[in-house]
C-alpha positions as CSV (number, residue, x, y, z in Angstrom):
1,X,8.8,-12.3,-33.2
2,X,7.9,-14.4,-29.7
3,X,5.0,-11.9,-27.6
4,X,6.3,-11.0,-23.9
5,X,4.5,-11.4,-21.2
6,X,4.7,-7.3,-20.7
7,X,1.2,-6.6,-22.7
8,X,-0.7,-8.9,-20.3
9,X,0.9,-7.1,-17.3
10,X,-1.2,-3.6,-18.2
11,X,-4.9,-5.0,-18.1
12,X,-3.8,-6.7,-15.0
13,X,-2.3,-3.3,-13.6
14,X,-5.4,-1.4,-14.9
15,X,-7.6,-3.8,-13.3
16,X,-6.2,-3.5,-9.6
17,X,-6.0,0.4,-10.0
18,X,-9.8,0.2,-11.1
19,X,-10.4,-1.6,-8.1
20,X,-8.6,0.6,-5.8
21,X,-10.0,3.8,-7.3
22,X,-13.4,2.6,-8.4
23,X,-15.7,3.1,-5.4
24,X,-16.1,6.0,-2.4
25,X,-14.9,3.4,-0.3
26,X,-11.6,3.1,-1.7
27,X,-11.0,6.2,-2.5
28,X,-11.3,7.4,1.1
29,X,-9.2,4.5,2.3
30,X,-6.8,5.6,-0.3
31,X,-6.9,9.6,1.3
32,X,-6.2,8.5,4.8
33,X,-3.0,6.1,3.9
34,X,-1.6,9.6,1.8
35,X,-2.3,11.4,4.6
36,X,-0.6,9.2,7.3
37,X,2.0,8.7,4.6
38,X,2.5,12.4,4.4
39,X,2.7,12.8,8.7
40,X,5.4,10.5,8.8
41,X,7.4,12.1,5.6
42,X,7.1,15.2,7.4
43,X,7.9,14.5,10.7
44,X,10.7,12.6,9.1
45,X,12.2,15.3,6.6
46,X,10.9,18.3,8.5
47,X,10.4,18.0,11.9
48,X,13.0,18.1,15.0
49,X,12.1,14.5,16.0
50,X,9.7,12.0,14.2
51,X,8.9,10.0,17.1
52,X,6.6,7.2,16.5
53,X,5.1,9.1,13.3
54,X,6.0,5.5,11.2
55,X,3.1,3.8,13.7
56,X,0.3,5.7,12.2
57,X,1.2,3.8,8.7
58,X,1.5,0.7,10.2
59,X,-2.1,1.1,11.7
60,X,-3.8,2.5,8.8
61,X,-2.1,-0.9,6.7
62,X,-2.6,-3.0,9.1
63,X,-2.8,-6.7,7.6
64,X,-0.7,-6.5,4.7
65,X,1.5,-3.6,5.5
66,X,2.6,-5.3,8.9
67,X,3.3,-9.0,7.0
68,X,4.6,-7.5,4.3
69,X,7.8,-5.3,6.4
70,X,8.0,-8.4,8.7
71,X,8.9,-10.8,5.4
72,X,11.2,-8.1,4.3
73,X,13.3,-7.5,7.7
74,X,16.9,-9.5,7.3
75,X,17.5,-11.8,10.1
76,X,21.0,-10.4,11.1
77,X,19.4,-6.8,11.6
78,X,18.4,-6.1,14.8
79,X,17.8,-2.6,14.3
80,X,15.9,-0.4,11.9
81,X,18.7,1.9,11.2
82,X,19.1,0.0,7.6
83,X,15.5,0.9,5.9
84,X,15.3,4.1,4.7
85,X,11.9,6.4,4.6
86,X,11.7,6.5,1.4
87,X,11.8,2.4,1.1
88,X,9.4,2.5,4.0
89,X,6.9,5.0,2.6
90,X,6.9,2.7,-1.0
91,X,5.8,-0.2,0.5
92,X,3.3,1.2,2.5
93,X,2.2,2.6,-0.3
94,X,1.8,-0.6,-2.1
95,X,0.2,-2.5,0.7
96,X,-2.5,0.4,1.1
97,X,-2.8,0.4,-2.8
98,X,-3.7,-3.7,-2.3
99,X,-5.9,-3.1,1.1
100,X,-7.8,-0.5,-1.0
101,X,-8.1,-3.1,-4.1
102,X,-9.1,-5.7,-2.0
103,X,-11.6,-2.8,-0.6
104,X,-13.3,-2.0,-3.7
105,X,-14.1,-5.6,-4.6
106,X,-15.7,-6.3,-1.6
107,X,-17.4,-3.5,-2.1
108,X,-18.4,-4.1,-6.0
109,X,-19.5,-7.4,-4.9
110,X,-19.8,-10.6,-7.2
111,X,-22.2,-9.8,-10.1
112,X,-24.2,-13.1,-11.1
113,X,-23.6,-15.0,-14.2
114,X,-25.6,-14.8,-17.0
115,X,-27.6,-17.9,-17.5
């Protein structure tokens, strides 16, 4: 029976998650993209009038989450009325799980080869 490729896909997963959750740094980052995740939700879901609550994700993801929603905006919509919170939330989610990856390597460093 032919392998898939879906084995490979887990050490790969497990290796970004290690990165993102590894060090202090990232794990801070981490907190403070939940908890501008969580003002917009509930401003969104709770309050009378979210106002520009979905700015503070934006800022907190700043170079990945902003290219990442400009790639994904249709041409023909003008408007924002087609993407849901819900969509929104998940890919800020994403891009602040890769910012905070990308964070803990920096942060780990490179380790030199062994001779």
């Amino acid at each position: 029976m032919p392998k898939t490729s879906r084995p490979r896909l887990r050490p790969r997963l497990r290796r970004l998650l290690v990165l993102a959750t590894d060090t202090w740094l990232a794990r801070a980052y981490l907190a403070v993209v939940a908890a501008a995740l969580g003002f917009f939700l509930g401003a969104w879901y709770v309050g009378p009038d979210p106002g520009l609550a979905g700015f503070y994700p934006f800022l907190v993801t700043a170079p990945l989450g902003i290219l990442a929603f400009l790639a994904s905006v249709p041409a023909e919509h003008s408007s924002l009325t087609w993407l849901s919170p819900a969509v929104f939330a998940a890919g800020t989610a994403l891009a602040g799980l890769c910012n905070a990856a990308l964070l803990g390597h920096l942060v780990r460093g490179r380790r030199p080869r062994p001779a």
